[in-house]
OpenMM code with the backbone's topology and positions (N, CA, C; nanometers):
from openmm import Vec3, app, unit

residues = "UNK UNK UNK UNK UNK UNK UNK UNK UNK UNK UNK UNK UNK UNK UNK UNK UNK UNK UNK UNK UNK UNK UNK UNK UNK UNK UNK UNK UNK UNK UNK UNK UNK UNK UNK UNK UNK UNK UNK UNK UNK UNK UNK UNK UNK UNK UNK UNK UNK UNK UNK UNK UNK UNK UNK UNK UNK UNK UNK UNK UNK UNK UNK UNK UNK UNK UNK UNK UNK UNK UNK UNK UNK UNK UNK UNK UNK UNK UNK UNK UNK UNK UNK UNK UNK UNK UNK UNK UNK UNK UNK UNK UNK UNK UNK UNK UNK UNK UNK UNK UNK UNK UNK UNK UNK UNK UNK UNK UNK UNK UNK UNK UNK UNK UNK UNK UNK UNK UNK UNK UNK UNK UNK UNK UNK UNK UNK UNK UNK UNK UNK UNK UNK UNK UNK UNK UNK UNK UNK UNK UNK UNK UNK UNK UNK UNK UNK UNK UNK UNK UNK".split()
positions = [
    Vec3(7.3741, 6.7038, -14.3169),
    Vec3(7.3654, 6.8067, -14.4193),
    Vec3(7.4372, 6.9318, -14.3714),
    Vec3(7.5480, 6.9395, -14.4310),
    Vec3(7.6180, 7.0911, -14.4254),
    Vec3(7.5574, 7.2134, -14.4947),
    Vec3(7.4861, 7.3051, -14.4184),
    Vec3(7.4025, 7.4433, -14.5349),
    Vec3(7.5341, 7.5743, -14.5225),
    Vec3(7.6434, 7.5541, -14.4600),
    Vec3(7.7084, 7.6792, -14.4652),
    Vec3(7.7604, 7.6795, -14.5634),
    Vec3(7.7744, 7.8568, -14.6527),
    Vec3(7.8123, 7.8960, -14.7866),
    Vec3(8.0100, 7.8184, -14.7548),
    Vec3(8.0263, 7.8561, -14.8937),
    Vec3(8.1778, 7.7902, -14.9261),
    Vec3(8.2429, 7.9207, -14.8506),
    Vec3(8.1976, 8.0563, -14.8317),
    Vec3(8.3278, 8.1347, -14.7499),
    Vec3(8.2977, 8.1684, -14.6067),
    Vec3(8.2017, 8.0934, -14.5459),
    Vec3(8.1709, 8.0403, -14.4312),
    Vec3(8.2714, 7.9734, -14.3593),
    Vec3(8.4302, 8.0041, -14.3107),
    Vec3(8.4986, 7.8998, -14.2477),
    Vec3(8.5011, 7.8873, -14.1304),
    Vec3(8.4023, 7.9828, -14.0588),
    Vec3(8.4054, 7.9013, -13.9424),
    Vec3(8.3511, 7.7911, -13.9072),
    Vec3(8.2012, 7.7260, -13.9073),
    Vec3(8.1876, 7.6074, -13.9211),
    Vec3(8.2330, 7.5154, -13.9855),
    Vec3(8.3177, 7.5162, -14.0820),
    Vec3(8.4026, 7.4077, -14.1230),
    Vec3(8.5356, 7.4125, -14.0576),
    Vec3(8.6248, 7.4944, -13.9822),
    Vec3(8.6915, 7.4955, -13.9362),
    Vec3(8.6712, 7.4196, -13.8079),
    Vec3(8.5645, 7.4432, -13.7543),
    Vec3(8.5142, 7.3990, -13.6082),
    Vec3(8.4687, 7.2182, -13.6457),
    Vec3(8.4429, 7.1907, -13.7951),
    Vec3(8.3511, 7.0388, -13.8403),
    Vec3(8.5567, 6.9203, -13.8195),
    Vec3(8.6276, 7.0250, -13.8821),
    Vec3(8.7683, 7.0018, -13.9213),
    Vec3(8.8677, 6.9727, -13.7903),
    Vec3(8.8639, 7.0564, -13.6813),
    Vec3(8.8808, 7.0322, -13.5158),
    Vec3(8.8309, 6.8921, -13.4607),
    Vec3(8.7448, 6.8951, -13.4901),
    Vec3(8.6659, 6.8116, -13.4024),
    Vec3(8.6765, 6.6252, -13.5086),
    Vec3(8.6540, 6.6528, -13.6188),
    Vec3(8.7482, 6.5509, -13.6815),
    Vec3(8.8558, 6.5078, -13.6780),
    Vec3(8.9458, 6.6060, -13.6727),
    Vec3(9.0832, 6.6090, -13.6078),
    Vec3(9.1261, 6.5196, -13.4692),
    Vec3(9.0397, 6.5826, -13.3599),
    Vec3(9.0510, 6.5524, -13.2237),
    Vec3(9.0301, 6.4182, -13.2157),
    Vec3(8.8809, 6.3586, -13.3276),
    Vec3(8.8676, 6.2401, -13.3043),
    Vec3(8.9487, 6.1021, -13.3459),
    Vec3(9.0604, 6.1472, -13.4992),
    Vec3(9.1020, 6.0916, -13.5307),
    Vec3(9.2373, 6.0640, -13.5148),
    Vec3(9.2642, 6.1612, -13.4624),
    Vec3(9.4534, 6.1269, -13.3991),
    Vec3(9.4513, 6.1559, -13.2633),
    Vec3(9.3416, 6.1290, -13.1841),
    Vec3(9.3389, 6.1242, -13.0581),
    Vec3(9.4546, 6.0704, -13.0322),
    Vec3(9.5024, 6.0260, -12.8710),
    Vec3(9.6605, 5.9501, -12.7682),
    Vec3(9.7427, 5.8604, -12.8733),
    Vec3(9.7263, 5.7601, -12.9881),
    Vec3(9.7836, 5.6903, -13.0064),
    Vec3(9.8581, 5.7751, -13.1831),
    Vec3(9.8267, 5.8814, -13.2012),
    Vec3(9.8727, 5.9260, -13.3160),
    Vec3(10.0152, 5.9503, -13.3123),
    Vec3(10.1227, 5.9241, -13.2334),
    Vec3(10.2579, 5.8793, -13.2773),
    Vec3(10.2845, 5.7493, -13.2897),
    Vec3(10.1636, 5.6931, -13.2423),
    Vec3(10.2356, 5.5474, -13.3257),
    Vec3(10.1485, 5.5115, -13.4498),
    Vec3(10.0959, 5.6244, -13.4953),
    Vec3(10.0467, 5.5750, -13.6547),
    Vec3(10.1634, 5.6322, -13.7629),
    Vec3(10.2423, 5.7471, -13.6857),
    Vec3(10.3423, 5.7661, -13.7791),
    Vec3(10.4769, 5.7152, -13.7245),
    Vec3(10.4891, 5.6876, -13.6759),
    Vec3(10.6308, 5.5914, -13.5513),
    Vec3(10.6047, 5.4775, -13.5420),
    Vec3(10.5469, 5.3914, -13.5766),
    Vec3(10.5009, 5.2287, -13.5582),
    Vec3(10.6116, 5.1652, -13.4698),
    Vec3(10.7337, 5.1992, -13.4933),
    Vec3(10.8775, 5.1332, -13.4624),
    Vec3(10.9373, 5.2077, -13.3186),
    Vec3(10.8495, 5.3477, -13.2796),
    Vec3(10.8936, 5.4477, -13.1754),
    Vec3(10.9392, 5.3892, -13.0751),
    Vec3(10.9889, 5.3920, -12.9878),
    Vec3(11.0034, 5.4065, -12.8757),
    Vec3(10.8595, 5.4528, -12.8085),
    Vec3(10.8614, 5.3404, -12.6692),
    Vec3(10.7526, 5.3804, -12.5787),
    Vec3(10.7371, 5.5540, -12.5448),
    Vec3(10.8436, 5.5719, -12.5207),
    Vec3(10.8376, 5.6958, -12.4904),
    Vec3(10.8446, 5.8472, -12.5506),
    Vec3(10.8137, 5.8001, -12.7213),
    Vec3(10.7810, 5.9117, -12.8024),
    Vec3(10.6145, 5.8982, -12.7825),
    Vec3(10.5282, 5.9680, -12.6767),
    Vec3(10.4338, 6.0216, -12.6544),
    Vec3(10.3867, 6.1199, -12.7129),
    Vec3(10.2290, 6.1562, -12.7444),
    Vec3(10.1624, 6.2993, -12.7551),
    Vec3(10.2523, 6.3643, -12.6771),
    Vec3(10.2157, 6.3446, -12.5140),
    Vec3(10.2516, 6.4750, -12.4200),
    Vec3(10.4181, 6.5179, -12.4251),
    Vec3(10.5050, 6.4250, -12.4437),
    Vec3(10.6209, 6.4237, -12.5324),
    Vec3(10.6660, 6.5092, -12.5958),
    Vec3(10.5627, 6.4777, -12.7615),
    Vec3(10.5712, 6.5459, -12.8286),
    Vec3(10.5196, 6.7461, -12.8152),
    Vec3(10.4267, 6.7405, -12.7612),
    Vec3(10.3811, 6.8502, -12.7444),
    Vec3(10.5023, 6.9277, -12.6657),
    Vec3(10.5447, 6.9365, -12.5852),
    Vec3(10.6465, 6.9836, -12.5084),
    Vec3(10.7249, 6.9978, -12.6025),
    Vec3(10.7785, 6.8992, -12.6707),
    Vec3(10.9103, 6.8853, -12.7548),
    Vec3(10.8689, 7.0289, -12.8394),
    Vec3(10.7150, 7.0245, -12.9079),
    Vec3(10.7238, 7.1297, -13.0317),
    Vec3(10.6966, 7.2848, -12.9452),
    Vec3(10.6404, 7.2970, -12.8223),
    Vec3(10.6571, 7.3748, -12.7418),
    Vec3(10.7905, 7.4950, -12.7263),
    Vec3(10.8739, 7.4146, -12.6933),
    Vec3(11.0181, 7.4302, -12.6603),
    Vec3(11.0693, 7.4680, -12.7896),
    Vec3(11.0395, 7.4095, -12.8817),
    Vec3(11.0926, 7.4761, -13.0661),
    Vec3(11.0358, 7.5571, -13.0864),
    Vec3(10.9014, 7.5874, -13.0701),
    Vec3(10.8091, 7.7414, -13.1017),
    Vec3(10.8324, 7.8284, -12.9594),
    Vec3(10.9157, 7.8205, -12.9231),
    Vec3(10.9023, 7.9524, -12.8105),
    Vec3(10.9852, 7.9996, -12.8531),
    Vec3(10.9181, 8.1930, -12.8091),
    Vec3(11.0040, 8.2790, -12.8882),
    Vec3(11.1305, 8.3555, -12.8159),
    Vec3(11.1272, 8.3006, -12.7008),
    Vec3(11.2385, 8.3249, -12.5935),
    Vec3(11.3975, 8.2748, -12.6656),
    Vec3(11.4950, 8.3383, -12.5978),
    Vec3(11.6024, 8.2490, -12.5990),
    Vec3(11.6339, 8.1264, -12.5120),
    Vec3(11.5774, 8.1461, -12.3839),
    Vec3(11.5945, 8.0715, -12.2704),
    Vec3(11.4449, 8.0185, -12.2143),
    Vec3(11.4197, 7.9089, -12.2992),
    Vec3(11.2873, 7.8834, -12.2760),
    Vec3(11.2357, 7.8129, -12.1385),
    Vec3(11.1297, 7.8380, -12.0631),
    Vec3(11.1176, 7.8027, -11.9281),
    Vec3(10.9837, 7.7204, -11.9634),
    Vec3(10.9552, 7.6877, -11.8440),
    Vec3(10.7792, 7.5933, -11.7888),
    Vec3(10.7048, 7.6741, -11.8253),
    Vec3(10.7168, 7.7897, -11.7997),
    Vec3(10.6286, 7.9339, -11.8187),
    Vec3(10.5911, 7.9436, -11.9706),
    Vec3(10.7248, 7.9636, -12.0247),
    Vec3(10.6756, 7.9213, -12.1910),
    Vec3(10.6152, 7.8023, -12.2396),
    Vec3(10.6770, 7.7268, -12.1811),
    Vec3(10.5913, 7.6058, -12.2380),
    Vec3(10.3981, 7.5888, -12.2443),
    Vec3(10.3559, 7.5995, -12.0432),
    Vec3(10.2412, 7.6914, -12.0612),
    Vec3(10.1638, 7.7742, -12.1491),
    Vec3(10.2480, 7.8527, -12.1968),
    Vec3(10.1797, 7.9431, -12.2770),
    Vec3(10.1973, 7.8716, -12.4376),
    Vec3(10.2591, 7.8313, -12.4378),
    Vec3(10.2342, 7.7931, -12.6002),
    Vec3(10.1485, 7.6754, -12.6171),
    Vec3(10.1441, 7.5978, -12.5006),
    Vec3(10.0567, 7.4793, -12.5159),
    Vec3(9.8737, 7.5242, -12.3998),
    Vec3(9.9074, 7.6216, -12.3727),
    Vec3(9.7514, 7.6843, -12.3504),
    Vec3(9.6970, 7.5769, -12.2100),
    Vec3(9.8316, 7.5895, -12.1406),
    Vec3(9.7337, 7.5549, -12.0338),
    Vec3(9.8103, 7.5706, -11.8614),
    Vec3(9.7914, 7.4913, -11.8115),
    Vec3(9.8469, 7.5727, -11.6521),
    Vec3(9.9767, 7.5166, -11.5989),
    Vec3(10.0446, 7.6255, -11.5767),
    Vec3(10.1876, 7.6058, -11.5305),
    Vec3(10.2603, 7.4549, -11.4792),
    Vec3(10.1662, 7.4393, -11.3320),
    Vec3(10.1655, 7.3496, -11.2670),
    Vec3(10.1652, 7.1922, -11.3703),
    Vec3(10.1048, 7.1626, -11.4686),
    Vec3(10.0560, 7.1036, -11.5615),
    Vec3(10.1635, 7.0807, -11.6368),
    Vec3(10.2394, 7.2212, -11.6983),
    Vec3(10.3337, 7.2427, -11.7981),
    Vec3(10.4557, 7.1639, -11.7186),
    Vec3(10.4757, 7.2239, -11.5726),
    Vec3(10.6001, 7.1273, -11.5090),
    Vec3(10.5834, 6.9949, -11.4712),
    Vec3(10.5054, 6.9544, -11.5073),
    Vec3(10.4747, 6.7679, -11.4563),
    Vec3(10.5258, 6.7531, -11.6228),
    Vec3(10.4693, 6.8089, -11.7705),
    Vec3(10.4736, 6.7488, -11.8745),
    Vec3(10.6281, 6.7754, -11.9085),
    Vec3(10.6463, 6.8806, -11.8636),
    Vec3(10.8625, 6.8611, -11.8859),
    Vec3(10.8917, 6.7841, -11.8309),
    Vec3(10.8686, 6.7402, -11.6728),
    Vec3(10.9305, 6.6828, -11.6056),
    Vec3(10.9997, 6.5062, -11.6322),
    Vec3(10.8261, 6.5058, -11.7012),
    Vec3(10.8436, 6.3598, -11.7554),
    Vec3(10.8926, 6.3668, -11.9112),
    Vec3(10.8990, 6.4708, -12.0008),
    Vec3(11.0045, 6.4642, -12.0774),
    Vec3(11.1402, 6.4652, -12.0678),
    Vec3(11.1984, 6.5533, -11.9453),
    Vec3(11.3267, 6.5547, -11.9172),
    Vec3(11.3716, 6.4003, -11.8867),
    Vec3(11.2644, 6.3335, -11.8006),
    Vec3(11.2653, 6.1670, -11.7670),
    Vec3(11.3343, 6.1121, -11.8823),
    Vec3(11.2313, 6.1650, -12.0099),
    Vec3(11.2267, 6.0255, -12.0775),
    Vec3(11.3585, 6.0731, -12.1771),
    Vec3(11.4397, 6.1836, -12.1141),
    Vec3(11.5506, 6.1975, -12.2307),
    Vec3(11.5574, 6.3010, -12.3763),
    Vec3(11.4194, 6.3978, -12.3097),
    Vec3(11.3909, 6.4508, -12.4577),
    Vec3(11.4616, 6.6348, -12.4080),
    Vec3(11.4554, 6.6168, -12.3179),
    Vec3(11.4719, 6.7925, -12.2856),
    Vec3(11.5639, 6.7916, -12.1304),
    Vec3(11.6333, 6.9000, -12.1542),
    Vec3(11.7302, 6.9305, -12.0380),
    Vec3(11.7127, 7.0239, -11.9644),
    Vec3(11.7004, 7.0333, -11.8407),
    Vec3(11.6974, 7.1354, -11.7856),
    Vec3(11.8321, 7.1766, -11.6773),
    Vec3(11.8063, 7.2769, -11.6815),
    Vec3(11.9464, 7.3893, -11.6232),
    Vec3(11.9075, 7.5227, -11.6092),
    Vec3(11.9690, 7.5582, -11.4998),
    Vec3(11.9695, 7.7186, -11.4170),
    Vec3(12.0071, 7.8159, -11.5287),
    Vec3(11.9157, 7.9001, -11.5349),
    Vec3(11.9172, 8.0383, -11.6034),
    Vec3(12.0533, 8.1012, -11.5951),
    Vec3(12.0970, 8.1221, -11.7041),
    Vec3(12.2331, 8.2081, -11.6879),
    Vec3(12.1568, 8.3700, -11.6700),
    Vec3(12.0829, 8.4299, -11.6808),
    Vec3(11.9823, 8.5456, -11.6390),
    Vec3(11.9470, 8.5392, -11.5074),
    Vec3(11.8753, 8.4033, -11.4501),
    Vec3(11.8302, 8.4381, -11.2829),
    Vec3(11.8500, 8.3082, -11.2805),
    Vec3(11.9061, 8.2900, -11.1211),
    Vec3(11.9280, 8.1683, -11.1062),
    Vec3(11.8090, 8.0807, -11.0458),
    Vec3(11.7275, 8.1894, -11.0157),
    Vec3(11.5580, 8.0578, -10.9604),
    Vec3(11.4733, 8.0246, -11.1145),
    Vec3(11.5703, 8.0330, -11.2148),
    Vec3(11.4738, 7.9993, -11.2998),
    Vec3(11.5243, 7.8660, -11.3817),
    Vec3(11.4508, 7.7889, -11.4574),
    Vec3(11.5177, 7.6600, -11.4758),
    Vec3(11.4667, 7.6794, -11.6650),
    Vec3(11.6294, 7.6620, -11.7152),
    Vec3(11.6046, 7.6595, -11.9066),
    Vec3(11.6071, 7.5308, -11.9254),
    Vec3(11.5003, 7.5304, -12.0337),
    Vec3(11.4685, 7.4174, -12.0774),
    Vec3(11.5299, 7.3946, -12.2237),
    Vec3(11.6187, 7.2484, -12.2373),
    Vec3(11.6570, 7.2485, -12.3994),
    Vec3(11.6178, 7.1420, -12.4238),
    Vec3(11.6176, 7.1496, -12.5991),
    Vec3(11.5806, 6.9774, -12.6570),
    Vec3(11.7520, 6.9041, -12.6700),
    Vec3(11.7034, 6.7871, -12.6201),
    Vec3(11.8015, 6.6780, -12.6792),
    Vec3(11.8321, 6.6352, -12.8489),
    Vec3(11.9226, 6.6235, -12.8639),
    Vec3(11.9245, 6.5408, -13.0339),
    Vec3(11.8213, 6.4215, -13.0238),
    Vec3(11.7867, 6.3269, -12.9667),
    Vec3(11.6171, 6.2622, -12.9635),
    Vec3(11.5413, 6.3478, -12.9481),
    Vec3(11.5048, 6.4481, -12.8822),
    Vec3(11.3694, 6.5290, -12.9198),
    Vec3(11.3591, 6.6193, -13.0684),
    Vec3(11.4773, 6.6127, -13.1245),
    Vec3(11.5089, 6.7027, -13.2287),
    Vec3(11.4356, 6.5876, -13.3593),
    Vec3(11.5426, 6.4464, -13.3497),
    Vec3(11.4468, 6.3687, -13.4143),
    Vec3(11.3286, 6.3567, -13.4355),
    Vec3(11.2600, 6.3538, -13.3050),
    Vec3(11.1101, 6.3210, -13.2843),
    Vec3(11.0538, 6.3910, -13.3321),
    Vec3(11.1106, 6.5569, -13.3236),
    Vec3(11.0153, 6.6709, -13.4123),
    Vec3(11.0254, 6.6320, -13.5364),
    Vec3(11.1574, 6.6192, -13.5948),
    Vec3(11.1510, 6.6184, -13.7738),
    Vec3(11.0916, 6.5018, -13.7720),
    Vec3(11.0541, 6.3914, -13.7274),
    Vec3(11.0354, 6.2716, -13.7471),
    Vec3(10.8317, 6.3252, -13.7603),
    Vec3(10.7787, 6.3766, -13.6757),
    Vec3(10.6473, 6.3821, -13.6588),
    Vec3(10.6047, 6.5199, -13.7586),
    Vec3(10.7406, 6.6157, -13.8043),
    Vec3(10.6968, 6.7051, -13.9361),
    Vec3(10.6790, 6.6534, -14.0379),
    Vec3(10.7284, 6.5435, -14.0708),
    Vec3(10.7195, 6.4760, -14.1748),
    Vec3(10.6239, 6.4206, -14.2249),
    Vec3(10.5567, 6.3126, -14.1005),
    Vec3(10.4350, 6.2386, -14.0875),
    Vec3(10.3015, 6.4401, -14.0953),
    Vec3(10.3474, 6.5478, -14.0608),
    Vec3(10.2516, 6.6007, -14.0761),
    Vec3(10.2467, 6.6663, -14.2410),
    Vec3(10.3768, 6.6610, -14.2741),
    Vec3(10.3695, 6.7189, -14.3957),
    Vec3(10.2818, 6.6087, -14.4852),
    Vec3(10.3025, 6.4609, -14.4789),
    Vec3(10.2899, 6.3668, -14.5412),
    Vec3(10.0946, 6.3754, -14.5409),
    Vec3(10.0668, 6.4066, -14.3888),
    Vec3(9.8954, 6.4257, -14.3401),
    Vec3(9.8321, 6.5124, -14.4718),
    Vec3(9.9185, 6.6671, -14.4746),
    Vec3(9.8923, 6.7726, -14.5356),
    Vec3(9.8980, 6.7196, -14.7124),
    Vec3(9.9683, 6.6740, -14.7515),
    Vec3(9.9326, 6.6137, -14.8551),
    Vec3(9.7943, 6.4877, -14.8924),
    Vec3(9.8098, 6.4471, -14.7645),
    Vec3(9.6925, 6.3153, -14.7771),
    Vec3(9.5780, 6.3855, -14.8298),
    Vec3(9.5523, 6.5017, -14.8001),
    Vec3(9.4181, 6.5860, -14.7525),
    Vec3(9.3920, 6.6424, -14.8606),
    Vec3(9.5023, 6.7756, -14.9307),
    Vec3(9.5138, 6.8250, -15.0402),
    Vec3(9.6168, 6.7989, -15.1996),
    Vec3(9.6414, 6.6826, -15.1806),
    Vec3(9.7619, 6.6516, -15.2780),
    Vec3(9.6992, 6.6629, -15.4058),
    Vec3(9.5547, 6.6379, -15.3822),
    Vec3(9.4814, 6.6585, -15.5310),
    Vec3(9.4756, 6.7802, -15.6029),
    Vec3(9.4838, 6.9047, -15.5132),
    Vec3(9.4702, 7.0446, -15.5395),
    Vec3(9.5941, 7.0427, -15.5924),
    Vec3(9.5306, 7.1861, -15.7320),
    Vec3(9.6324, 7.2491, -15.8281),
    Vec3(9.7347, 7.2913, -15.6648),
    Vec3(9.8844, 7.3080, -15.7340),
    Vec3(9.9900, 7.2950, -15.6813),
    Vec3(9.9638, 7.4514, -15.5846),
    Vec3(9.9313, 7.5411, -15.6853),
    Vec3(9.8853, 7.6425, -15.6439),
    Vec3(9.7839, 7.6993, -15.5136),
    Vec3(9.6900, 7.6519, -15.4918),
    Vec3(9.6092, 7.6383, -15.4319),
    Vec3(9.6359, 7.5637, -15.3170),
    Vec3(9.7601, 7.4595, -15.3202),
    Vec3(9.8198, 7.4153, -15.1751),
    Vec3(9.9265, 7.5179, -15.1455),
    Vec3(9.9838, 7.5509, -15.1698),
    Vec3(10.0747, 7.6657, -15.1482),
    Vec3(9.9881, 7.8003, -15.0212),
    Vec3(9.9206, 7.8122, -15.1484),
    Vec3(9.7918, 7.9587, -15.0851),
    Vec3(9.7731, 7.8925, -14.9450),
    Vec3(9.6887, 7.7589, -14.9630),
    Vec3(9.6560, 7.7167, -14.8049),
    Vec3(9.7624, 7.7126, -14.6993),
    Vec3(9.8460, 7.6388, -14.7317),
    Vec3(10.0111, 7.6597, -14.6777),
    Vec3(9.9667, 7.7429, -14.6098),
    Vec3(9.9804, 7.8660, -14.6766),
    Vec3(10.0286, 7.9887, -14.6485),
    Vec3(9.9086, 8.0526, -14.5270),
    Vec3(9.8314, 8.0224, -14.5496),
    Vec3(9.6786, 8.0935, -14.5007),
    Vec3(9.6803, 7.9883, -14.3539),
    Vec3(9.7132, 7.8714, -14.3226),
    Vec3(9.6902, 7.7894, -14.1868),
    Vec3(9.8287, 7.8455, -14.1409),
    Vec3(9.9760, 7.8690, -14.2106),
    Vec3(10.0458, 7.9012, -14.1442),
    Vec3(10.0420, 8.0670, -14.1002),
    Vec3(9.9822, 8.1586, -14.1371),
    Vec3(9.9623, 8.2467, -14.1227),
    Vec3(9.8257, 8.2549, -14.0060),
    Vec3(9.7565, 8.2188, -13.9730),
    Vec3(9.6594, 8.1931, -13.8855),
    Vec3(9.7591, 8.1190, -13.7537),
    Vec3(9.8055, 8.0071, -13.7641),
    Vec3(9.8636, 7.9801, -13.6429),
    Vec3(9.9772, 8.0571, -13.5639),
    Vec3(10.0354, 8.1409, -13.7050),
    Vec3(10.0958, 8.2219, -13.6025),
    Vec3(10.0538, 8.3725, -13.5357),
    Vec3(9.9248, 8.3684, -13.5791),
    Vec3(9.8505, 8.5095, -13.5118),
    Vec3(9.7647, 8.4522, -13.4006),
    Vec3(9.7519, 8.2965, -13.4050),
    Vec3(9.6703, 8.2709, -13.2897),
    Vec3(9.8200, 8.2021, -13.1973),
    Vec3(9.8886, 8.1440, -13.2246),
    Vec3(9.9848, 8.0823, -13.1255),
    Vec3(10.0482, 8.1550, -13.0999),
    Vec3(10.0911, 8.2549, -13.1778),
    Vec3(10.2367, 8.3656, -13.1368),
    Vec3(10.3214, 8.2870, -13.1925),
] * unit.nanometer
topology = app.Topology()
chain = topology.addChain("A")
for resn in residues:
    res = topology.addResidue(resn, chain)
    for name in ("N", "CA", "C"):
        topology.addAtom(name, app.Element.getBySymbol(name[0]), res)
């Protein structure tokens, strides 16, 4: 039994997470990739959309870290094995040379539009019933929230 009022969103936001977490847990690129490659991964992917949302020009490990919320050390094992698998390049800072820029490959570029799609496609699953209007507004209101909480 849910008792929180309808403009109550934090507990439904927090009911919506945790549904989330449970249902596209490790194997959710191959519910929208069936055909992927082994090596279009979550941790993959995350890096991949990392590296597209950083607001740097010359994006580093450091950024990556920070956009994916967690520890450096961590962030350079998850490039490392993206650079492996062909998705991202790395190369010496034309700014400092102890620093290492990170780029996407044309396969990681795929993989993003390939997994926006499958999310746009999610975002409809959910609300496609709502007046046209009212998906728009939301649109607008999750993309406006993620970028005051992600940067």
């Amino acid at each position: 039994m849910h008792t929180s009022s309808p403009g109550d969103g934090g507990p439904a936001l927090f009911r919506l997470v945790r549904h989330w977490a449970r249902q596209q847990a490790p194997d959710v690129v191959q519910r929208f990739a069936a055909d992927a490659p082994p090596t279009w991964t979550a941790p993959n992917l995350f890096v991949i959309q990392a590296i597209d949302g950083a607001a740097s020009g010359e994006v580093t490990v450091a950024d990556v870290a920070r956009q994916l919320g967690i520890d450096r050390s961590v962030a350079s094992r998850m490039a490392s094995e993206a650079v492996h698998d062909g998705f991202v390049t790395r190369e010496t800072s034309t700014r400092d040379a102890r620093r290492a820029v990170l780029t996407l490959t044309e396969e990681a570029k795929e993989f993003l539009e390939t997994s926006r799609a499958y999310q746009r496609q999610a975002f409809e699953a959910l609300v496609g019933h709502w007046p046209e209007e009212d998906r728009e507004r939301f649109a607008g209101y999750l993309s406006r929230l993620a970028g005051e909480v992600l940067g």
